[in-house]
ZAMARGU-4260 file (C-alpha; in steps of 0.2 Angstrom, whole numbers, plus 5000, padded with zeros to 4 digits):
<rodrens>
0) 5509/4842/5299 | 5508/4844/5280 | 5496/4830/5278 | 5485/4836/5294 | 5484/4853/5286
5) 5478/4845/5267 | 5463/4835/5276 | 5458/4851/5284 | 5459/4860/5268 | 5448/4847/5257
10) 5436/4844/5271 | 5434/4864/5273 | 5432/4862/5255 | 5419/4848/5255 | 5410/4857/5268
15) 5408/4872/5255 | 5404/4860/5238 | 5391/4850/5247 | 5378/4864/5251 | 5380/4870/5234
20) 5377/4855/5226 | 5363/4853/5237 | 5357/4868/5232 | 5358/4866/5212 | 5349/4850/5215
25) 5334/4856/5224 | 5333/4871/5212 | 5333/4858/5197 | 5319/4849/5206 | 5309/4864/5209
30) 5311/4876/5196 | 5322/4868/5183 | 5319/4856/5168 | 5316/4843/5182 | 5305/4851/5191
35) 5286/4846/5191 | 5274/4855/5179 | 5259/4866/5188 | 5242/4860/5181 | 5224/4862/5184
40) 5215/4848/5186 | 5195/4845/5179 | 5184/4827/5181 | 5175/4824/5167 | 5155/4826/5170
45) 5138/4821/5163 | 5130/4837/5158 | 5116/4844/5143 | 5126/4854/5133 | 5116/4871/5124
50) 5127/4874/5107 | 5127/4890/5099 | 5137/4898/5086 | 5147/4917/5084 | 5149/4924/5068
55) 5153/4944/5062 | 5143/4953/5051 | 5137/4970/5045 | 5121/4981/5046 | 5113/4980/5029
60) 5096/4987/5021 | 5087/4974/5013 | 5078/4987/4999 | 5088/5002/4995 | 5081/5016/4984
65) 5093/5025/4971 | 5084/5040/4963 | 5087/5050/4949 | 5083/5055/4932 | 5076/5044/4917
70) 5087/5056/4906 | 5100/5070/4906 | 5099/5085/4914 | 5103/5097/4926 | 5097/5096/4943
75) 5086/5110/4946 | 5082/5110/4966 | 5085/5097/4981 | 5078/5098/4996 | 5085/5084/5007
80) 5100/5079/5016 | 5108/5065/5024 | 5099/5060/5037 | 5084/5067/5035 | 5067/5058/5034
85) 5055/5057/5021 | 5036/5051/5017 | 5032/5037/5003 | 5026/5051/4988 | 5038/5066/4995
90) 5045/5079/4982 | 5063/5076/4985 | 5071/5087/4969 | 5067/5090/4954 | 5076/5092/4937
95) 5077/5107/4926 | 5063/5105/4912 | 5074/5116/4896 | 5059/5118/4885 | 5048/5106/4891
100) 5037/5118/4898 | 5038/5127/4880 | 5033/5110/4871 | 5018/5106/4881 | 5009/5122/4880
105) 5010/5120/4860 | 5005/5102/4861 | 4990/5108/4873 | 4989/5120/4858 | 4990/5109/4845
110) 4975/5098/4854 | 4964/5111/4854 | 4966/5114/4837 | 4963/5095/4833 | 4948/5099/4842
115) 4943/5113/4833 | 4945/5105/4817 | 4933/5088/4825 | 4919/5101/4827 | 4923/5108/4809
120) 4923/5091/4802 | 4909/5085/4811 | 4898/5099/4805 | 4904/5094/4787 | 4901/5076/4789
125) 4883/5081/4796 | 4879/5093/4781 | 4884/5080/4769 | 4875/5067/4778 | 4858/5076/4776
130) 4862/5081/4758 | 4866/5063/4754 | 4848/5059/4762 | 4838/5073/4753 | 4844/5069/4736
135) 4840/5052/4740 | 4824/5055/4741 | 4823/5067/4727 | 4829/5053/4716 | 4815/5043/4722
140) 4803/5053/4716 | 4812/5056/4699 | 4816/5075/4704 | 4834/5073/4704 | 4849/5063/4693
145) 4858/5047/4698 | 4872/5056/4695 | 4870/5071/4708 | 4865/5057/4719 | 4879/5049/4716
150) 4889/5065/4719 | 4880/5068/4735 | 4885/5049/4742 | 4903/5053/4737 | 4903/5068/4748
155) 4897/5059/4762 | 4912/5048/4763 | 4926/5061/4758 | 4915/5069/4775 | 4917/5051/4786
160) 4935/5051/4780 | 4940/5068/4783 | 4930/5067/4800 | 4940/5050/4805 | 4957/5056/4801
165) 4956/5071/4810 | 4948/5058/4827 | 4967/5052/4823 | 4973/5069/4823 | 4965/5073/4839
170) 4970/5054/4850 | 4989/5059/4842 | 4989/5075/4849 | 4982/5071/4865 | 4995/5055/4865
175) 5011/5068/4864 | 5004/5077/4877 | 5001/5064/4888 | 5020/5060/4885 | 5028/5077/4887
180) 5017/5078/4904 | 5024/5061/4911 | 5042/5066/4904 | 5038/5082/4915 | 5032/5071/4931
185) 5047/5062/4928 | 5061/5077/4932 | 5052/5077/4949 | 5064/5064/4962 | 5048/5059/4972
190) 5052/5045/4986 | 5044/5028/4984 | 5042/5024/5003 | 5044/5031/5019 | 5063/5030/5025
195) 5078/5039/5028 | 5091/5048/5016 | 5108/5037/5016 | 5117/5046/5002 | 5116/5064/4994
200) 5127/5062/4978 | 5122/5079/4968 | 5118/5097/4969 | 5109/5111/4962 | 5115/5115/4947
205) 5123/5097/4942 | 5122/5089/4927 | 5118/5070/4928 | 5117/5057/4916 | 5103/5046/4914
210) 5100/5033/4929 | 5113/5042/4940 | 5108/5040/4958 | 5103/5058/4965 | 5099/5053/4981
215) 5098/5034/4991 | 5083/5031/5002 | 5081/5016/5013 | 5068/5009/5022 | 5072/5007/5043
220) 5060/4993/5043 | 5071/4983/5032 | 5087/4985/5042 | 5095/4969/5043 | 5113/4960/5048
225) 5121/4949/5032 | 5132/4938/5045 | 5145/4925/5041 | 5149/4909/5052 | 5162/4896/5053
230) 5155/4881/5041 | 5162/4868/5055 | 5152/4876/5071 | 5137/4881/5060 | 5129/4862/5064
235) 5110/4865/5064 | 5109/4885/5060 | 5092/4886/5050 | 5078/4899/5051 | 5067/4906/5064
240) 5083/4901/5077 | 5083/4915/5090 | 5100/4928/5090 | 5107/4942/5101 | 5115/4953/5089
245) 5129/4965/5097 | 5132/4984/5088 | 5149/4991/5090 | 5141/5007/5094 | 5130/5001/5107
250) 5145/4997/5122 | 5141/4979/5122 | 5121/4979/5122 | 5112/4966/5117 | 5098/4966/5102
255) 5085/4952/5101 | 5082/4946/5085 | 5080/4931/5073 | 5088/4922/5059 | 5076/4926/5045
260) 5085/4915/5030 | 5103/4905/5026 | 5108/4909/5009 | 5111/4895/4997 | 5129/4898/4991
265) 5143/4900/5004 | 5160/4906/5004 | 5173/4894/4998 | 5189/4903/5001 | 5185/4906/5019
270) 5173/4891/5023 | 5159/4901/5028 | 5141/4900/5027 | 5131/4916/5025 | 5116/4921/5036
275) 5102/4936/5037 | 5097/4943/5055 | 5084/4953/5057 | 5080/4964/5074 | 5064/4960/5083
280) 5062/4979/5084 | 5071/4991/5074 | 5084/5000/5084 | 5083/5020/5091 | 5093/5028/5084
285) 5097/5017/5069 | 5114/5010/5066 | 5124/5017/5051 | 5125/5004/5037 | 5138/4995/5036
290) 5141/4994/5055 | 5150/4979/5061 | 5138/4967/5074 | 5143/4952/5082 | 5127/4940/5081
295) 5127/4924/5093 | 5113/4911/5087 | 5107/4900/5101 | 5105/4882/5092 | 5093/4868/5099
300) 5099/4859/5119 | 5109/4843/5116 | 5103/4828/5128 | 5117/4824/5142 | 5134/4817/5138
305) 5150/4817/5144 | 5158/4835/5143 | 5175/4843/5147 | 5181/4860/5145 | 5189/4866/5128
310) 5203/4871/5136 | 5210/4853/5139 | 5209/4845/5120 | 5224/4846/5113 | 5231/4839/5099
315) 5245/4826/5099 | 5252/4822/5081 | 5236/4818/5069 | 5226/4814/5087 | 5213/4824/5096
320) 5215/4819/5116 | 5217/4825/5134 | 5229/4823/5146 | 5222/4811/5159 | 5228/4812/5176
325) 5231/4793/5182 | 5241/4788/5196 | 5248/4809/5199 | 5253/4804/5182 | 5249/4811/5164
330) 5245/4798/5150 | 5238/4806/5133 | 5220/4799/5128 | 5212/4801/5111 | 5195/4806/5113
335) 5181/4808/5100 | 5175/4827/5102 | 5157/4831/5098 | 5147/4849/5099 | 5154/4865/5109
340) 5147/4878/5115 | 5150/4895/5120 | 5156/4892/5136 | 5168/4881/5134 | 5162/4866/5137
345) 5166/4850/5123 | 5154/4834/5121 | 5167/4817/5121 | 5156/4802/5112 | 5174/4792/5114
350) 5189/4788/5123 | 5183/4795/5142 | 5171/4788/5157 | 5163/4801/5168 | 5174/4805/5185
355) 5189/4806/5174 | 5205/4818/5180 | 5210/4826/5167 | 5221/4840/5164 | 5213/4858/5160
360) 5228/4872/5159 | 5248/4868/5162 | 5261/4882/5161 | 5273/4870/5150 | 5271/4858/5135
365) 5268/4840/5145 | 5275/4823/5140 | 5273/4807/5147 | 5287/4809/5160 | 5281/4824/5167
370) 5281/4824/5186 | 5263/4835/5189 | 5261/4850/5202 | 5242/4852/5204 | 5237/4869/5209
375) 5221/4877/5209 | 5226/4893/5198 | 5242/4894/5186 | 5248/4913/5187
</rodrens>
């Protein structure tokens, strides 16, 4: 009885273990360390491939205007304002003149005096001249000394000196002038082309130094993006290349433009090369400079090779490979990656023949003794 009532105890028992074990097992193979890994498959194909490159940069004016005074002063009147447009030749501002008014009415002065004193001389020289003549002549006919002739010849030139140092006079007099006028012209801020005002740094009533930047103007037309890209992808960026430059103002619209120079030094510390963009038309209403742009630079087509998406190279160790799907199974192949382009897709010189399986996504690390689930989407 004793022994009856154990065997129906251990095979109650064993009837209670077994679905649980069966359970654990099929839960380890399903979902557990064991369980197969859920890939996305690819084949590798034979397509042209069209590289382009992405870089970041910022709106920049490629000729920027700083005016202001040639020397101290204190800023008499201004008329502008950020953002306001202004014609090549406008009075902008103008500096106050102290006594330079005051100084150029007495050098005026002082040059009609000069002239005065021409006429004065002139008459002199004239009046010595025809005295010099006559007692020439007098002296020829024995009515008159050598001596008063002499006399006569020595005011003549006393006349011509007199006569040319007060010509000196005169060109001086009218030089200062000339020099207290340009100082004059030179308190007025006048714009040098036709733009816009980017930076108001004074007002009425301030003293500035000598060189300080009273106001910035910029031309529009020059408006261009100083761009950086990656020194690995920029393979075959030169000149002329056509871009599609992206504002962050501007909700993702594009802007034609064109690569319009690379500049000869690069950046070292964050190996990248530097570029200037131009629009093909400037935009309406102008960007603020200093905006951020994202500028893609469509390089030249490649000729068909074997390509496969970015997504599948992975690295292994020091190798660059994919995970090739041979027999359900995975088995890492090194490849030789080539040019990319903006859509993901990676030329293969090496290591892969077209119609390959290959693995594109997996939602865990694989190894070589992974058992593969292929799905069409991993979520």
């Amino acid at each position: 009885m004793t022994s009856s009532l154990l065997r129906r105890r251990t095979l109650a028992l064993a009837a209670a273990i077994v679905p649980v074990l069966a359970l654990l097992i099929y839960v380890a193979l399903r979902s557990g360390p064991l369980a197969p890994v859920a890939v996305t498959e690819a084949r590798v194909e034979t397509q042209p491939i069209h590289p382009a490159v992405f870089g970041i940069g910022t709106v920049e004016a490629r000729y920027t205007y700083k005016i202001g005074p040639t020397s101290a002063g204190r800023l008499d009147w201004l008329d502008v304002h950020v953002g306001d447009y202004v014609e090549a030749g406008q009075v902008l501002g103008e500096m106050n003149p102290v006594d330079l008014d005051d100084r150029i009415r007495s050098q005026e002065a002082a040059v009609k005096h000069a002239e005065a004193s021409i006429d004065e001389s002139s008459a002199r020289h004239a009046y010595a001249e025809r005295e010099a003549r006559r007692y020439e002549e007098l002296f020829a006919v024995r009515s008159t000394s050598e001596l008063e002739m002499a006399a006569r010849r020595q005011d003549l030139r006393l006349a011509e000196a007199a006569l040319a140092a007060v010509r000196q006079d005169l060109t001086r007099a009218r030089s200062d002038l000339e020099a207290l006028r340009a100082e004059r012209a030179n308190l007025r801020l006048i714009a040098p082309v036709d733009g816009v005002i980017t930076l108001r740094d004074a007002d009425p009533g301030t003293t500035v130094i000598a060189g300080q930047a009273v106001v910035e103007v910029i031309n529009p037309e020059s408006l261009w993006v100083n761009v950086r890209f990656d020194q690995v992808s920029a393979v075959g960026l030169s000149a002329n290349l056509p871009a599609q430059i992206v504002l962050r103002s501007r909700d993702g619209r594009f802007l034609s433009g064109r690569v319009l120079r690379m500049e000869p030094k690069a950046d070292a510390v964050t190996e990248e090369i530097l570029a200037k963009v131009v629009f093909d038309e400037v935009p309406v209403p102008l960007p603020p400079v200093g905006e951020l742009a994202e500028v893609t630079v469509d390089l030249a087509a490649l000729p068909s090779s074997l390509v496969v998406p970015n997504a599948a190279v992975q690295r292994q160790g020091d190798r660059m490979g994919v995970w090739r799907i041979v027999d359900e199974e995975p088995r890492f192949t090194p490849i030789r990656p080539g040019r990319s382009d903006l859509e993901g897709r990676v030329q293969v010189t090496a290591g892969l023949d077209a119609g390959d399986r290959i693995v594109v996504y997996s939602d865990k690390a694989l190894s070589a003794r992974s058992r593969l689930h292929i799905v069409d989407e991993i979520r």
